[in-house]
C-alpha positions in Angstrom: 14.9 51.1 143.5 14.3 52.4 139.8 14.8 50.1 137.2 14.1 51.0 134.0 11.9 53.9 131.9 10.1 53.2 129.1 8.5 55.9 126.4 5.2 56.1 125.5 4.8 58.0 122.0 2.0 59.0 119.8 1.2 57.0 116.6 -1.5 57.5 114.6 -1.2 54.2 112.2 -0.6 51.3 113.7 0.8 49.5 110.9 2.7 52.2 109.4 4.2 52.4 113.1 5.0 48.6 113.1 6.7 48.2 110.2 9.0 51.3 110.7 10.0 49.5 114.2 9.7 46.0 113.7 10.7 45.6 109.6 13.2 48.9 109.9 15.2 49.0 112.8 14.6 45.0 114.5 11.8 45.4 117.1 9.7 42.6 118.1 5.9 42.9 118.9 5.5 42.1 122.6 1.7 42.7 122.7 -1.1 44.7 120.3 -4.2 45.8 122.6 -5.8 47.9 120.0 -5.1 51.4 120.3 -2.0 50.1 122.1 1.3 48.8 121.3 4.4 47.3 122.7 7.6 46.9 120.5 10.8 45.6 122.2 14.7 45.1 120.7 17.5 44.0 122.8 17.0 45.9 126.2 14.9 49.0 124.6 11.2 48.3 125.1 8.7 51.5 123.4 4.9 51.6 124.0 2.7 53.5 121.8 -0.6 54.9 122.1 -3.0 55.5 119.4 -3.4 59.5 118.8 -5.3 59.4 115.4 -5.5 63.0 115.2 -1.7 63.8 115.9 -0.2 66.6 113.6 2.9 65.0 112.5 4.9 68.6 112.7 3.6 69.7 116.2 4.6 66.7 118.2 7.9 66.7 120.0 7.6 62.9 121.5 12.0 62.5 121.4 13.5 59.3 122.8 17.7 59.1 123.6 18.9 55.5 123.4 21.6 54.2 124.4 23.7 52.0 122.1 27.0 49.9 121.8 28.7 50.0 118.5 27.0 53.1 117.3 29.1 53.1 114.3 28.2 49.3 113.2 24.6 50.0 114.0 24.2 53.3 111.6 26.3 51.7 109.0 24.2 49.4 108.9 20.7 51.8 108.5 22.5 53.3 105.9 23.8 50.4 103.5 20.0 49.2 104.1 19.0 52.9 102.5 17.0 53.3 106.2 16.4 57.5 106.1 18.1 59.4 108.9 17.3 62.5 110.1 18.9 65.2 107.6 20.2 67.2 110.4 21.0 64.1 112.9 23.8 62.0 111.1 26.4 60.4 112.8 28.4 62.9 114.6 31.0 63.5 117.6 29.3 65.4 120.3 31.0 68.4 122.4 29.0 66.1 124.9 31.2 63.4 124.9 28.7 61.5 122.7 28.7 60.0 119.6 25.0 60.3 118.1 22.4 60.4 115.1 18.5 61.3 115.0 15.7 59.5 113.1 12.4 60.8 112.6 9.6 57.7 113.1 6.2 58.1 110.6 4.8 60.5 113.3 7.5 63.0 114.0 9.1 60.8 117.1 12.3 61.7 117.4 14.5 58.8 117.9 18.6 59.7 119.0 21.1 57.3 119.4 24.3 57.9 121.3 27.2 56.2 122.4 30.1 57.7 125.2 32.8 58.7 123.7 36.3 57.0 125.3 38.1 59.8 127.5 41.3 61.4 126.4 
C-alpha cells in the first residue's frame, strides 16, 4: 500500500533554499505557502519548512536519492562548478553503491547513489 516518502527539511531562507534547488540542481516549485515549500525534479519531490533559528552545524536533516546515470548527473554538477561535499565525491561503495554527498545552505545532507551492476 505505500507509495512513496517524501522529506521534510529545515530551511531557514526561503530564497537562498530555492535557488540552491531550483537554479542548482533542476527542481521546480510545485507550491510556496509561506513558511512552506514544495520543490519537485523528475520523480524526487522535497518539502521544506521554515526553521529561522536552525544552527546550520547542528542539523542532521540527510536525504539518500536514488539516481540513474550517476556518473552523467555529477559530471555534470561539476563542469557547472556546483560544490560537492568535500568528503562525499563520487565514489564506489563496499555497499554496492555508487554515491556522492552535497551539503544544501542549511546543512541538509543530500546523497546520491546508484546500484552497482553485480559481478
Amino acid at each position: 500500500m505505500l507509495q512513496s516518502i517524501i522529506p521534510k527539511l529545515p530551511m531557514r531562507d526561503k530564497s537562498r533554499t530555492k535557488a540552491y534547488y531550483v537554479q542548482g540542481l533542476g527542481f521546480a516549485e510545485l507550491a510556496d505557502h509561506g513558511n512552506y515549500l514544495i520543490l519537485k525534479k523528475d520523480e524526487i519531490e522535497i518539502h521544506f519548512f521554515e526553521f529561522p533559528d536552525l544552527n546550520p552545524l547542528e542539523n542532521y536533516g540527510q536525504v539518500y536519492i536514488r539516481v540513474h546515470d550517476i556518473e552523467a548527473f555529477y559530471q555534470d554538477l561539476v563542469e557547472n562548478n556546483f560544490p560537492i561535499h568535500p568528503n562525499g565525491t563520487l565514489t564506489k561503495k563496499p555497499w554496492g553503491q555508487q554515491e556522492f554527498s552535497l551539503l544544501d545552505p542549511d546543512h541538509n545532507l543530500l546523497t546520491f547513489g546508484e546500484s552497482l551492476p553485480i559481478d
